[in-house]
C-alpha positions, 0 to 999 in steps of 0.5 A: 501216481498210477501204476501199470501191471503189464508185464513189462511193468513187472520186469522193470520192477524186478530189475530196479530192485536187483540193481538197486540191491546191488547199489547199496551194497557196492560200498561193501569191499572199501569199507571192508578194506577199512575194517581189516586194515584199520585206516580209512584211507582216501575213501570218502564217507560224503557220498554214503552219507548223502546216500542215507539221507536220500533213503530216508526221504525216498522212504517217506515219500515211498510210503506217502505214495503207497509205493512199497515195491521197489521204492520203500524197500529199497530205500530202507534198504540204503538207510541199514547199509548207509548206517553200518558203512559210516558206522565202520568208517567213523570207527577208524577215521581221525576226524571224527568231529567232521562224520559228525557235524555232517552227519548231523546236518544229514540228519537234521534235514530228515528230522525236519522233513519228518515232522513237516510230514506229520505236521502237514497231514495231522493238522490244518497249518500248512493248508495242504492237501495230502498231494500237496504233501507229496509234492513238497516231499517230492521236491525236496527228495529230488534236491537231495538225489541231485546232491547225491549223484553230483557228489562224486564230480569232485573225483571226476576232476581228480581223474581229469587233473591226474589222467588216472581213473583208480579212484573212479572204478568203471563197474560201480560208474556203470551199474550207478548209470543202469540203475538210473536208467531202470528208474527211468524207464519204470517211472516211463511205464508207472509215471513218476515225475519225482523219481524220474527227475533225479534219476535221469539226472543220475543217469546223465551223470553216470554216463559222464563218470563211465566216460571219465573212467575210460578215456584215461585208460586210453594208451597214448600214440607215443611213450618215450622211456628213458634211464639214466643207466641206458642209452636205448630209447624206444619209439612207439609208432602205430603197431611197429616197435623200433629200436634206435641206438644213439 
């Protein structure tokens, strides 16, 4: 991986870095609504558990490629929030036998990968070299970031069955798409085919949920009210309110 040390360079960093703090903390006010109201709700756990598992391997392979600033710090940073999130979110939630079998499955493949890593560069059994290493790291952390940004395409189908966006805010789709698209362009600048990949994958996806999130907003040309204790009915034609009496 090489690196650039140009100005623009630092920029990117410092703004990747904001983002992405901003990212791992935006679950914050549902699961604080969680802790105060003492119910889950309809908050999905998936996404933050896909979450963590992403940043234990992002943190791998940050540390593999001397990555530190904003890869490996950033990723640490997803696996402390992703921890207390589905920690608060286990405390409350009547099924806590499914957090568990899918957070076992998250963690089985970070176990995994770990003693690969270990395996792969203390011993000769893989054969690989140390960029081989990274690259299987790399492969692997893009399936995972993928899985990540594509885990809310199932609300995006609810929006589009119920023509309501509740479920789909419009700030958190928006900083989601920014931050992809400030990964991509960082990696433009200190090339990184591994981060690239999945991040513009997850700016794809993003602009897809802000889209999704808008169009149901749209008021429609025409709205018909009616009541059983009335006989007006009104009329929406385009910038005239008309009134018509039966």
């Amino acid at each position: 991986m090489s690196y650039s040390t140009s100005p623009a360079h630092t920029v990117f960093v410092v703004l990747t870095i904001i983002s992405s703090i901003f990212i791992r903390l935006s679950p914050f006010p549902d699961f604080y609504r969680i802790y105060k109201q003492k119910t889950t709700g309809e908050v999905a756990v998936l996404p933050v558990i896909l979450l963590g598992m992403t940043c234990c391997l992002l943190a791998v392979y940050g540390y593999l490629v001397n990555n530190i600033f904003p890869l490996f710090f950033v990723a640490v940073l997803g696996i402390l929030t992703s921890s207390v999130f589905i920690g608060v979110f286990y405390k409350f939630t009547p099924d806590r036998a499914s957090v568990r079998r899918v957070c076992a499955v998250n963690l089985l493949v970070v176990v995994l990968v770990l003693i690969y890593t270990v395996v792969a560069l203390t011993t000769s059994v893989t054969h690989q070299s140390r960029h081989g290493v990274n690259s299987t790291i790399g492969w692997i952390t893009i399936v995972a970031s993928i899985a990540m940004f594509g885990s809310p395409l199932a609300t995006i189908k609810k929006v589009v069955r119920t023509k309501s966006a509740v479920s789909l805010p419009f700030t958190m789709c928006l900083t989601y798409a920014v931050n992809c698209l400030l990964w991509v362009v960082l990696c433009l600048l200190a090339p990184d085919k591994f981060v690239m990949i999945p991040n513009a994958a997850g700016a794809a996806l993003g602009v897809v949920q802000v889209m999704s999130s808008i169009a149901p907003r749209r008021p429609t040309r025409c709205r018909q009210l009616t009541s059983m204790s009335t006989t007006w009915r009104y009329k929406c034609v385009p910038r005239v309110l008309i009134v018509v009496k039966k």
